[in-house]
DSSP file (Angstrom, degrees, kcal/mol; ACC not computed):
  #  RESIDUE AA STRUCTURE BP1 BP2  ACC     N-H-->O    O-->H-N    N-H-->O    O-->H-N    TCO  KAPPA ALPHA  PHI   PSI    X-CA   Y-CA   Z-CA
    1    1 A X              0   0    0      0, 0.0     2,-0.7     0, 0.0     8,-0.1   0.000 360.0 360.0 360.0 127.7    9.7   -7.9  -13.6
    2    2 A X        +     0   0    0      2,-0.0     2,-0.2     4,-0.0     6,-0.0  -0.893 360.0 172.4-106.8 119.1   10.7  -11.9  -14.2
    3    3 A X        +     0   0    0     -2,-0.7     2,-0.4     4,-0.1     3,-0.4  -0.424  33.6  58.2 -86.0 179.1    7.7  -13.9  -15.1
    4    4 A X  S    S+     0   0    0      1,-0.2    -2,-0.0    -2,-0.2     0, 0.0  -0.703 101.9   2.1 121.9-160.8    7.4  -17.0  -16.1
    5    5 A X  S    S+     0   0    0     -2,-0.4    18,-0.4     1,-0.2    -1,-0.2   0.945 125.4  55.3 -28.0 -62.1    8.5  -20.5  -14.3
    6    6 A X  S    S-     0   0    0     -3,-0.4    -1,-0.2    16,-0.2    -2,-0.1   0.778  95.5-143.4 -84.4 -36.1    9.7  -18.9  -11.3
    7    7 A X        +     0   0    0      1,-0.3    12,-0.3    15,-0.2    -4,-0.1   0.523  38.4 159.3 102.7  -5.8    6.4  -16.9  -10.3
    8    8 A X        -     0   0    0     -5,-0.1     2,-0.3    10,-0.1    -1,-0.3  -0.317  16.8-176.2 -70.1 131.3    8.1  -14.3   -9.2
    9    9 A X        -     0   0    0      8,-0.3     2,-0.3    10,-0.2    10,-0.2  -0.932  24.7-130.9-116.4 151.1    5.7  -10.8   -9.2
   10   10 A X     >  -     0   0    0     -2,-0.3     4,-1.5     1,-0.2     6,-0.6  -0.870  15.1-154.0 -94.0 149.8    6.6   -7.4   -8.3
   11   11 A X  H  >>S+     0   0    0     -2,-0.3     5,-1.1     1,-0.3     4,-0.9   0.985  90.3  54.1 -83.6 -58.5    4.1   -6.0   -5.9
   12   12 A X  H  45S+     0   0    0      1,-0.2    -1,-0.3     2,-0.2     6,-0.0   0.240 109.8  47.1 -31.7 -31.1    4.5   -2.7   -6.7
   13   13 A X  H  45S+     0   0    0     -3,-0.2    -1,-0.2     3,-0.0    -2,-0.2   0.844 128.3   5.3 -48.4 -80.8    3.9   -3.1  -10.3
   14   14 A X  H  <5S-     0   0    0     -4,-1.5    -2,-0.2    -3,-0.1    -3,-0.1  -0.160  99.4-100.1-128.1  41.1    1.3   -4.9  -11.0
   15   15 A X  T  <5S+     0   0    0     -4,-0.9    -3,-0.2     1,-0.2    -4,-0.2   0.813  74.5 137.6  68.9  16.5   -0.9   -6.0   -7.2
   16   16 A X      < -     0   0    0     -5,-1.1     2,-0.2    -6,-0.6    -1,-0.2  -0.460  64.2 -93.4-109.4-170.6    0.3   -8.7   -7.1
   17   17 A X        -     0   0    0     30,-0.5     2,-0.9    -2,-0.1    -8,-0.3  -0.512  28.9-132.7 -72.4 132.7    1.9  -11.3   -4.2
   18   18 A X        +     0   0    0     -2,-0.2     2,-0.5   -10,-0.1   -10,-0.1  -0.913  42.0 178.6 -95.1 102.4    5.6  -11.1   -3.9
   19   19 A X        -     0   0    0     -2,-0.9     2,-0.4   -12,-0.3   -10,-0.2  -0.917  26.1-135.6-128.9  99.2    5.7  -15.3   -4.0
   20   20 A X  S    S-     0   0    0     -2,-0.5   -13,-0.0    73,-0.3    -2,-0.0  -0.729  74.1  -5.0 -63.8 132.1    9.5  -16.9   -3.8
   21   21 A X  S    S-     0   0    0     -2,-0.4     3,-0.1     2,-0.1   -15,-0.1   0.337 122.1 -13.1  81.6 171.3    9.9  -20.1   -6.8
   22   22 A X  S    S-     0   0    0      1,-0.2     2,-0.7   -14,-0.0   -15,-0.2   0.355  71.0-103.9 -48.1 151.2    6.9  -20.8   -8.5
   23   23 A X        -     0   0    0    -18,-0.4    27,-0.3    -4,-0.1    -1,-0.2  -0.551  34.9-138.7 -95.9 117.0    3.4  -20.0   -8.0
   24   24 A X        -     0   0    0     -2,-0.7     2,-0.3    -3,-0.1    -1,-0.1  -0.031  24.1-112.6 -65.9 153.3    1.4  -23.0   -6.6
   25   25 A X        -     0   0    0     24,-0.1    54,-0.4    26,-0.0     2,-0.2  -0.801  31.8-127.4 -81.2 132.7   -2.3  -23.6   -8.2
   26   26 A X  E     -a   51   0A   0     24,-1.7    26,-2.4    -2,-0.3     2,-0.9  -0.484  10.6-150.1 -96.6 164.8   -4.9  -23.0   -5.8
   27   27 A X  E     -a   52   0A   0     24,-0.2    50,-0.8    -2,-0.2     2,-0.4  -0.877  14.8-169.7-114.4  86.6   -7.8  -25.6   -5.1
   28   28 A X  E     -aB  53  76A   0     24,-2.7    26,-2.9    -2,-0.9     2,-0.3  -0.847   5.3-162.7-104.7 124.8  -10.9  -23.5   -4.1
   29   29 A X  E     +a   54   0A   0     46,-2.0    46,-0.4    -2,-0.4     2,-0.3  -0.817  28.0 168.0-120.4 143.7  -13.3  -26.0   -2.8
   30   30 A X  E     -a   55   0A   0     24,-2.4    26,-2.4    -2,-0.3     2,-0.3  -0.841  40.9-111.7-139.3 153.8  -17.0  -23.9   -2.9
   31   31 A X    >   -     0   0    0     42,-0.4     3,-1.4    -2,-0.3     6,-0.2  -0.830  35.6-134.8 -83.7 136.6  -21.3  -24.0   -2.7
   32   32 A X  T 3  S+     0   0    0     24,-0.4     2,-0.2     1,-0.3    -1,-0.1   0.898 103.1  54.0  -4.8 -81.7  -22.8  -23.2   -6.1
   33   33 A X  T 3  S+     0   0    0     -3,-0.1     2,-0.8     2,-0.0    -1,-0.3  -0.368  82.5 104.5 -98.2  26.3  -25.0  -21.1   -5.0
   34   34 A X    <   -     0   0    0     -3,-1.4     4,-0.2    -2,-0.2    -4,-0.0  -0.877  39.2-176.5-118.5 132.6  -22.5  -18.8   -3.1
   35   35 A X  S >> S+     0   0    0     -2,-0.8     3,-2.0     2,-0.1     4,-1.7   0.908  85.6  61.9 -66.0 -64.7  -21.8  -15.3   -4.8
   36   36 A X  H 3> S+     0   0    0      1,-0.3     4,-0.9     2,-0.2    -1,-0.1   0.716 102.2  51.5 -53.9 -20.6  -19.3  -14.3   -2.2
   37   37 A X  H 3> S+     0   0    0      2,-0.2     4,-1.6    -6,-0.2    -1,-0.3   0.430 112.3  52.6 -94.7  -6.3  -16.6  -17.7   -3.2
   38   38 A X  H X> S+     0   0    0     -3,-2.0     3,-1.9     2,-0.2     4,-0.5   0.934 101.0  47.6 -86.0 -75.3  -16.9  -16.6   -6.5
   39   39 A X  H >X S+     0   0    0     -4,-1.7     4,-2.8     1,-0.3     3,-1.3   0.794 116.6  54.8 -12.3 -56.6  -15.9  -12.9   -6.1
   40   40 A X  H 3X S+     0   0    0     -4,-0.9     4,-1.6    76,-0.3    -1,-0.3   0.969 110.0  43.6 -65.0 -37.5  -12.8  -14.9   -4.0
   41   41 A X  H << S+     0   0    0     -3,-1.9     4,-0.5    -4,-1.6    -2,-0.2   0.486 109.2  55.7 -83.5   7.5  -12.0  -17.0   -6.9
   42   42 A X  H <X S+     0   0    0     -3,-1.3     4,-3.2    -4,-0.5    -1,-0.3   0.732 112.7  46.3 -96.2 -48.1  -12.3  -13.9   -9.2
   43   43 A X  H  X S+     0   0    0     -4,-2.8     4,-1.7    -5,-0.2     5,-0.4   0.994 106.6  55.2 -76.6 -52.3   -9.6  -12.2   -6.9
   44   44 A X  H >X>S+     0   0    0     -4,-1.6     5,-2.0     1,-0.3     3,-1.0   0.821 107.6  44.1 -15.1 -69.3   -7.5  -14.8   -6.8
   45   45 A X  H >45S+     0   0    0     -4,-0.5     3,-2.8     1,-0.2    -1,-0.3   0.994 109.9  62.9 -60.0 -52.4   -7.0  -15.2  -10.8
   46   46 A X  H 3<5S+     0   0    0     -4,-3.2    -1,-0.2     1,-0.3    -2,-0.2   0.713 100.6  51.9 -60.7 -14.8   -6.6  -11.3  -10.8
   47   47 A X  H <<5S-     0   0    0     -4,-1.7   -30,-0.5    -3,-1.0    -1,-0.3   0.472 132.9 -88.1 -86.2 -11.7   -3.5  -11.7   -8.6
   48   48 A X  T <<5S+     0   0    0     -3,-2.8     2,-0.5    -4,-0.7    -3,-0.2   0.453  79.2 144.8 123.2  -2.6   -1.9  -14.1  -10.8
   49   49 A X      < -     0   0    0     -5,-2.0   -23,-0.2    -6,-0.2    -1,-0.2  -0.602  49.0-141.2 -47.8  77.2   -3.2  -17.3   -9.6
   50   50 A X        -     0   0    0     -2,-0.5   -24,-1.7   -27,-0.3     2,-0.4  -0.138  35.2-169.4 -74.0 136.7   -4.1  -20.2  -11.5
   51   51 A X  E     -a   26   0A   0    -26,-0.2     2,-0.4   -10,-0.1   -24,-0.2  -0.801  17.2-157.5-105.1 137.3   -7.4  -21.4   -9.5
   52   52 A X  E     -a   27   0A   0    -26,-2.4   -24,-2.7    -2,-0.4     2,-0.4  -0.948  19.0-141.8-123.1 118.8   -9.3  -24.7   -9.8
   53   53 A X  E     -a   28   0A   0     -2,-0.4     2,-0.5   -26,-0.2   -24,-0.2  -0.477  15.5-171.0-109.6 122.6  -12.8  -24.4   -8.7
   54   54 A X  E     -a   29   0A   0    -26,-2.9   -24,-2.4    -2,-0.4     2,-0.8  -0.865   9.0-157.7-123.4 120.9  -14.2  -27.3   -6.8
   55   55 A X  E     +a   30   0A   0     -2,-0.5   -24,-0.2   -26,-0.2     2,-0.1  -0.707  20.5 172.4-107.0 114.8  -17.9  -26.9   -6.3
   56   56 A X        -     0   0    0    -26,-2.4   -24,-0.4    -2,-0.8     3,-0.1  -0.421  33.9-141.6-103.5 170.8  -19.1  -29.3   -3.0
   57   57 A X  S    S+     0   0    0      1,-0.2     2,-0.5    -2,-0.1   -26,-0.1   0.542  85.7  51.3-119.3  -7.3  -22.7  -29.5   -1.1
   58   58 A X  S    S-     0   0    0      0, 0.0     2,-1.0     0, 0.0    -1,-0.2  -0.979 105.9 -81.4-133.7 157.9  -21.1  -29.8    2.7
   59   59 A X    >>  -     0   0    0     -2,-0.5     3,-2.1     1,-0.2     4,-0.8  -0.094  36.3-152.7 -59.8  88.7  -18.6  -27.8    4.2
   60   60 A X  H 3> S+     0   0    0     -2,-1.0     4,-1.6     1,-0.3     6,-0.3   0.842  82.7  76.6 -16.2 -36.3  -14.8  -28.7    3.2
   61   61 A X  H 3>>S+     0   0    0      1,-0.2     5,-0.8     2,-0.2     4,-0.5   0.919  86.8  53.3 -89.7 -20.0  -13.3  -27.6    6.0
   62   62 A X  H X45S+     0   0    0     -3,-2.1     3,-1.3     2,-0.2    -1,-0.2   0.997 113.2  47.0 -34.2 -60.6  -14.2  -30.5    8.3
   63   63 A X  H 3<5S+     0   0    0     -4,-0.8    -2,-0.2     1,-0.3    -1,-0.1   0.854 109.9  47.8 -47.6 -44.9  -12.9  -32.5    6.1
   64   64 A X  H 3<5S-     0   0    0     -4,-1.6    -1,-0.3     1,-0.0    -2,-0.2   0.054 116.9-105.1 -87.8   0.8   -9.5  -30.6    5.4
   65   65 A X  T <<5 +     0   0    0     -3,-1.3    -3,-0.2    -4,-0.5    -2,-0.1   0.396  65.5 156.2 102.2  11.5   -9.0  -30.3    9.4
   66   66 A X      < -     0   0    0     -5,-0.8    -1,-0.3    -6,-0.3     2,-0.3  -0.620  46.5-119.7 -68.5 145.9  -10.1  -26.1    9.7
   67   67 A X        -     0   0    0      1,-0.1     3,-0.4     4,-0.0     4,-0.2  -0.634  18.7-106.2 -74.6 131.5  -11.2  -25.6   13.2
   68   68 A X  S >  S+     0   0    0     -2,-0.3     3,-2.6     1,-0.2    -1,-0.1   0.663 114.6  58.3  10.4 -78.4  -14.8  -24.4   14.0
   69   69 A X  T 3  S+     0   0    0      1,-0.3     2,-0.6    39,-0.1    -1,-0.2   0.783 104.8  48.5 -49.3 -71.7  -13.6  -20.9   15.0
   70   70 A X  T 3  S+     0   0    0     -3,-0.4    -1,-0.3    38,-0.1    39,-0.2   0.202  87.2 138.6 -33.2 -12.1  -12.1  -20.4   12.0
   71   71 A X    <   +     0   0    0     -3,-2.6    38,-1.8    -2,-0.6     2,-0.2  -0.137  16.5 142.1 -62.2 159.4  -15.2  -21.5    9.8
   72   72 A X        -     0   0    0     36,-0.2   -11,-0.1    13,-0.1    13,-0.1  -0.911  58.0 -69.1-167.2-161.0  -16.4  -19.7    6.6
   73   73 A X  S    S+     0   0    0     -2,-0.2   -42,-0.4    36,-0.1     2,-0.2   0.434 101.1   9.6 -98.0  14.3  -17.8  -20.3    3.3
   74   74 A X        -     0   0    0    -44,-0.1    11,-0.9   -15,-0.1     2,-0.3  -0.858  58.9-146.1-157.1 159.4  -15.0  -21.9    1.2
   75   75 A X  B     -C   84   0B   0    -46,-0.4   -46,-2.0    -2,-0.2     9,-0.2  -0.996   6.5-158.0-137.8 140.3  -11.7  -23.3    1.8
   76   76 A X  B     -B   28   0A   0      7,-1.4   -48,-0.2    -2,-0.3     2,-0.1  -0.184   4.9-153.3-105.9 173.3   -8.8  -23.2   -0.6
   77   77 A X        +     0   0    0    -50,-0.8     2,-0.4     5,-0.2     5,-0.2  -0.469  29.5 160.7-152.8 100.6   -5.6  -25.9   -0.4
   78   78 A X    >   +     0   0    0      1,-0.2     3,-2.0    -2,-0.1   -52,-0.1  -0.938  60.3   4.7-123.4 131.8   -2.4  -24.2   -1.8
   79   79 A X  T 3  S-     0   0    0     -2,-0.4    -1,-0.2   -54,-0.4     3,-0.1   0.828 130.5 -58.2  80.3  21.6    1.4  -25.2   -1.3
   80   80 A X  T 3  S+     0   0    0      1,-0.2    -1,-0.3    -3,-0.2     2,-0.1   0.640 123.0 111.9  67.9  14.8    0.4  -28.4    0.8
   81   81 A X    <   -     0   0    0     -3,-2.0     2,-0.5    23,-0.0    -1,-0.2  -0.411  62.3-146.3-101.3-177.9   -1.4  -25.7    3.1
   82   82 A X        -     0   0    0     -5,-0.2    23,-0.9    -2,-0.1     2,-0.2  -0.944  15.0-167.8-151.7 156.2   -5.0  -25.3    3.4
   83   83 A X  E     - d   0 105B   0     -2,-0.5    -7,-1.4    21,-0.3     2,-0.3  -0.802   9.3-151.4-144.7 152.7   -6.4  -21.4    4.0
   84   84 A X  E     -Cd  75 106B   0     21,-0.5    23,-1.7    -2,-0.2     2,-0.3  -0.781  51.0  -0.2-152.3  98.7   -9.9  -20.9    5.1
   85   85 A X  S    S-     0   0    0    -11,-0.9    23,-0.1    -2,-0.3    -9,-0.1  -0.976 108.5 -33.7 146.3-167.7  -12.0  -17.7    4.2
   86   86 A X  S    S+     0   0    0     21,-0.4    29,-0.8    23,-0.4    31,-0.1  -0.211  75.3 169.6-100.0  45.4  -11.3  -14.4    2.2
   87   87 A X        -     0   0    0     27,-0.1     2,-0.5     1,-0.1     3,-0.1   0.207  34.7-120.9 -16.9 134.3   -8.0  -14.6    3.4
   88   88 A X    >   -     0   0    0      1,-0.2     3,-1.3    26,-0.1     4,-0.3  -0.913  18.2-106.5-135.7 145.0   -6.2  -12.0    1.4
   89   89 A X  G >> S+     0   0    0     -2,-0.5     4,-1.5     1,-0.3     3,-1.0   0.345 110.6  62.1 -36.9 -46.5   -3.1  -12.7   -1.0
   90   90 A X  G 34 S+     0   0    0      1,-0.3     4,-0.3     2,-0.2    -1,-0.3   0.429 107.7  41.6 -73.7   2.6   -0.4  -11.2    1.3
   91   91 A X  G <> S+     0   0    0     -3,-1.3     4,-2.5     2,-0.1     5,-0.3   0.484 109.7  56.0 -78.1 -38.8   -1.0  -13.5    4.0
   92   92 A X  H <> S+     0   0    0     -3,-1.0     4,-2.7    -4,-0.3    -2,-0.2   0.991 115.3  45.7 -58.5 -44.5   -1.3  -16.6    1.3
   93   93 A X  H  X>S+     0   0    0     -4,-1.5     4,-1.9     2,-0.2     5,-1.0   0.932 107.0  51.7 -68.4 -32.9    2.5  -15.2    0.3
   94   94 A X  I >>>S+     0   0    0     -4,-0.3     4,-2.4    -5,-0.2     5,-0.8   0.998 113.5  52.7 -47.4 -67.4    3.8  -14.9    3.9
   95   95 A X  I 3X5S+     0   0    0     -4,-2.5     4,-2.7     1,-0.2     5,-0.4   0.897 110.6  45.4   2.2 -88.7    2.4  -18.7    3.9
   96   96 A X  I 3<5S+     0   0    0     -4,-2.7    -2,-0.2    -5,-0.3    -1,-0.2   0.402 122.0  29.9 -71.2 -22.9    4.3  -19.6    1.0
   97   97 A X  I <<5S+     0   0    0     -4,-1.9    -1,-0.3    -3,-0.6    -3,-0.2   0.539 121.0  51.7 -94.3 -30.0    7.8  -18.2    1.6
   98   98 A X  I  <<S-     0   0    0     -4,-2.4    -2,-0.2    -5,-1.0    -3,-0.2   0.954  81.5-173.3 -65.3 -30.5    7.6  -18.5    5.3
   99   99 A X     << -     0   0    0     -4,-2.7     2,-0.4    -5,-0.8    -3,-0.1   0.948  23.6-168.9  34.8  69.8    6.5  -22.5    5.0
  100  100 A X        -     0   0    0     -5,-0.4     2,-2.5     1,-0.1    -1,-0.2  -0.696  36.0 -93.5 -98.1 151.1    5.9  -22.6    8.8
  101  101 A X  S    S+     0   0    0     -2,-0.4     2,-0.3     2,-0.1    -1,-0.1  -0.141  87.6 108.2 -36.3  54.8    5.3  -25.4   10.7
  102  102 A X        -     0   0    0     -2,-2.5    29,-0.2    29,-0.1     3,-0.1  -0.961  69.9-130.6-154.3 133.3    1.6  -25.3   10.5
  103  103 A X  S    S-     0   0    0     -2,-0.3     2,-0.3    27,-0.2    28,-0.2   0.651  80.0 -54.3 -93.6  18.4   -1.4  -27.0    8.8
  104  104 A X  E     - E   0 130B   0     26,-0.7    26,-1.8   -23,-0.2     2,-0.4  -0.886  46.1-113.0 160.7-163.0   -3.0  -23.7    7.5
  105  105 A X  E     +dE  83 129B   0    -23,-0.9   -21,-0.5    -2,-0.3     2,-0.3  -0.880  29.6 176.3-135.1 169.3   -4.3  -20.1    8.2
  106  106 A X  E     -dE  84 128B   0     22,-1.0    22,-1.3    -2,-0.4     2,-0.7  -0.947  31.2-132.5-177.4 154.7   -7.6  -18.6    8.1
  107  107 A X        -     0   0    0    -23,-1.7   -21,-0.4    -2,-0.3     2,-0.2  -0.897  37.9-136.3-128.4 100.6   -9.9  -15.5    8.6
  108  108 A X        -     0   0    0     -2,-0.7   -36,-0.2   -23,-0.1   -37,-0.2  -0.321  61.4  -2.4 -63.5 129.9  -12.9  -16.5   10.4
  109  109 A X  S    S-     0   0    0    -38,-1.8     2,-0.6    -2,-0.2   -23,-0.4  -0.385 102.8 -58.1  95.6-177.4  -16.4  -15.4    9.5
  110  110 A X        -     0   0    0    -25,-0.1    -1,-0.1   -38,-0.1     4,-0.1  -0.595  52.7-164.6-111.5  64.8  -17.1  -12.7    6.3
  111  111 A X    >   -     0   0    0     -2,-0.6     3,-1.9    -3,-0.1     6,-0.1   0.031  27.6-104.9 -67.8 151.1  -15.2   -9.8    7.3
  112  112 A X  T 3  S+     0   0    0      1,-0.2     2,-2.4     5,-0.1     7,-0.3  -0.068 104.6  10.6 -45.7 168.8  -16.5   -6.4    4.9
  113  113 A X  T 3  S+     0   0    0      5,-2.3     8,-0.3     8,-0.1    -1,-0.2   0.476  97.1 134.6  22.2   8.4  -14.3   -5.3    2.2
  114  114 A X  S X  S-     0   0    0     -2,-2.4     3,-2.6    -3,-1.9   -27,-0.1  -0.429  78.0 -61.6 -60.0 154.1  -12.2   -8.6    2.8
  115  115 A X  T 3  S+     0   0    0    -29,-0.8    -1,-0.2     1,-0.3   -75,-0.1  -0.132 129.6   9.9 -33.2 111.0  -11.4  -10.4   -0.7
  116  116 A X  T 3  S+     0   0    0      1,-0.4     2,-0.4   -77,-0.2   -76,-0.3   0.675 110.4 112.9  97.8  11.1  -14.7  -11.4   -2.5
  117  117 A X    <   -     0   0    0     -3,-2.6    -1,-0.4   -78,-0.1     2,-0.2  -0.919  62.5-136.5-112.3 129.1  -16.5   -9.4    0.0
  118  118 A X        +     0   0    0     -2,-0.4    -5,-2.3    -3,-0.1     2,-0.3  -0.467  63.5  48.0 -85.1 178.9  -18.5   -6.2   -0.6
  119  119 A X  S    S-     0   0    0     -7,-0.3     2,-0.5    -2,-0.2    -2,-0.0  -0.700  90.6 -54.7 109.5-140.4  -18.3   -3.2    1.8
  120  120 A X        -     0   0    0     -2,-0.3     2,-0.4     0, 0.0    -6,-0.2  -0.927  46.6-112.5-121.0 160.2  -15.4   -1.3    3.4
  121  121 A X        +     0   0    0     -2,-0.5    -8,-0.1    -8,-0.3     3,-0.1  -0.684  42.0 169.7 -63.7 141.9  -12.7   -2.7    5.5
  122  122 A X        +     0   0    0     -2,-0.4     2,-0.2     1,-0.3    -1,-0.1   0.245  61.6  23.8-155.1  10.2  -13.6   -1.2    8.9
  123  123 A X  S    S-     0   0    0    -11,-0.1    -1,-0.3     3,-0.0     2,-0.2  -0.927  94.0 -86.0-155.7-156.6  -11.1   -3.2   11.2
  124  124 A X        -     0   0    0     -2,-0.2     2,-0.4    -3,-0.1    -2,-0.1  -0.546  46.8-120.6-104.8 162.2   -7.8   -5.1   10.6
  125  125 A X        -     0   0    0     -2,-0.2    17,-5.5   -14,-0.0     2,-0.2  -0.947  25.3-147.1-122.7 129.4   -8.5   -8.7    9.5
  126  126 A X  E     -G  141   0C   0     -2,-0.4     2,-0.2    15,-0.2    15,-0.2  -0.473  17.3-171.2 -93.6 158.8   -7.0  -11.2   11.9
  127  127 A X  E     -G  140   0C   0     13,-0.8    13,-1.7    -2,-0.2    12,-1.1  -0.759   2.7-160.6-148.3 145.0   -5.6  -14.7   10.6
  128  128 A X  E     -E  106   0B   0    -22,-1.3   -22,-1.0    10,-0.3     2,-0.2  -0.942  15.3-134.4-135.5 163.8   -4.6  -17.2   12.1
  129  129 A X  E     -E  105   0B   0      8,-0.3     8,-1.3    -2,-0.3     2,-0.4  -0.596  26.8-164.5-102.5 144.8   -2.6  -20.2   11.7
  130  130 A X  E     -EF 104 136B   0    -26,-1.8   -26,-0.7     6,-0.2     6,-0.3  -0.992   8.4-141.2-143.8 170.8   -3.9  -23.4   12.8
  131  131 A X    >   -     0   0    0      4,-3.4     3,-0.5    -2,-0.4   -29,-0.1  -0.276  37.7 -95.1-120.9-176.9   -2.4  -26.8   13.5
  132  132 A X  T 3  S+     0   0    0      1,-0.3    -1,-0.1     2,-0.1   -30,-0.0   0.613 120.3  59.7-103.3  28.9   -3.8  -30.2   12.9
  133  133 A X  T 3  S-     0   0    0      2,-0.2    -1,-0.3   -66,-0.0   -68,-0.0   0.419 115.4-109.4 -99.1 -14.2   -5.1  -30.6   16.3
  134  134 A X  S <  S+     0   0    0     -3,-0.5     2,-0.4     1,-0.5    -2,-0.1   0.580  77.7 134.3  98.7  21.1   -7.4  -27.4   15.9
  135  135 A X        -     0   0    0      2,-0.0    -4,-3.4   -68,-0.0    -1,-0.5  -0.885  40.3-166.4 -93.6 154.1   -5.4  -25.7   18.3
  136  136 A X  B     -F  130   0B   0     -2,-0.4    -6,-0.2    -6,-0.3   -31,-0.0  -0.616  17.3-176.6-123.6-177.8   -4.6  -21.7   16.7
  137  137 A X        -     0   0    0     -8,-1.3    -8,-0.3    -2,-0.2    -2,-0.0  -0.186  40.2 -73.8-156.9  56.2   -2.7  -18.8   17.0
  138  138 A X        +     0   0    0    -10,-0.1   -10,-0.3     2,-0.0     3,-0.1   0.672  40.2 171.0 -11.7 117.9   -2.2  -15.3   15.5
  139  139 A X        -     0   0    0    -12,-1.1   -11,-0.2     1,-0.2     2,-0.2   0.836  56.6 -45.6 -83.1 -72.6   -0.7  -15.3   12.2
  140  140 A X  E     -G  127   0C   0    -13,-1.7   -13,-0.8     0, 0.0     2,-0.3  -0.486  40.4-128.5-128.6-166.0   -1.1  -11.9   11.2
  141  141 A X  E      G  126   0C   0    -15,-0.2   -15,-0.2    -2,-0.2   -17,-0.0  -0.794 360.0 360.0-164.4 137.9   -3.1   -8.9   10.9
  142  142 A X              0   0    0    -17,-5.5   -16,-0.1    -2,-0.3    -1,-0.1   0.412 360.0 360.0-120.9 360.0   -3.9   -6.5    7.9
């Protein structure tokens, strides 16, 4: 496993994101008073991240262009991208070596057993990529 500069993780090892060249610092912009952005910024560092917590009183994602649909309770900015939810890391690495045309992804709403979320998973968490005209798209699904 090469650590280090380059960022590199094996997945298989140790959880973590399989990330080509170095691993960008994430921006998690947050309410206080929210439990559930904490718990995301908890998974985050546990994947290898370094995270910088910015804690705001109106919803980031206006600002940062996420579309409505797509809203949720904190929004991250990583890689010149901006992700919106409890998005979870293997779509933030798909991101980050795919570097598609796009001005970020997101997982609308507080699906269960998503990152930073209690419960079970008990459907596939959609994301989708969205541009900076608020039109979207399927990115993936896990």
């Amino acid at each position: 496993m090469v650590l280090g500069y380059f960022g590199w993780r094996a997945a298989a090892v140790d959880n973590r994101p399989v990330i080509n060249g170095p691993l960008p610092k994430a921006v998690v912009y947050r309410s206080l008073t929210c439990g559930c952005c904490a718990n995301f910024v908890s998974y985050l560092k546990s994947k290898g991240f370094e995270v910088e917590t910015k804690l705001v009183e109106t919803a980031e994602r206006l600002k940062l262009g996420v579309p409505n649909s797509l809203g949720s309770c904190h929004t991250t900015q990583i890689g010149g991208y901006t992700v919106e939810g409890h998005v979870p890391v293997e779509a933030f690495a798909k991101l980050l070596n795919e570097k598609p045309a796009v001005a970020g992804i997101g997982m609308a709403g507080m699906p269960s057993g998503s990152p930073g979320m209690p419960g079970l998973k008990n459907e596939d968490f959609v994301i989708s990529s969205f541009q900076e005209d608020g039109s979207t798209q399927e990115y993936m699904r896990l």
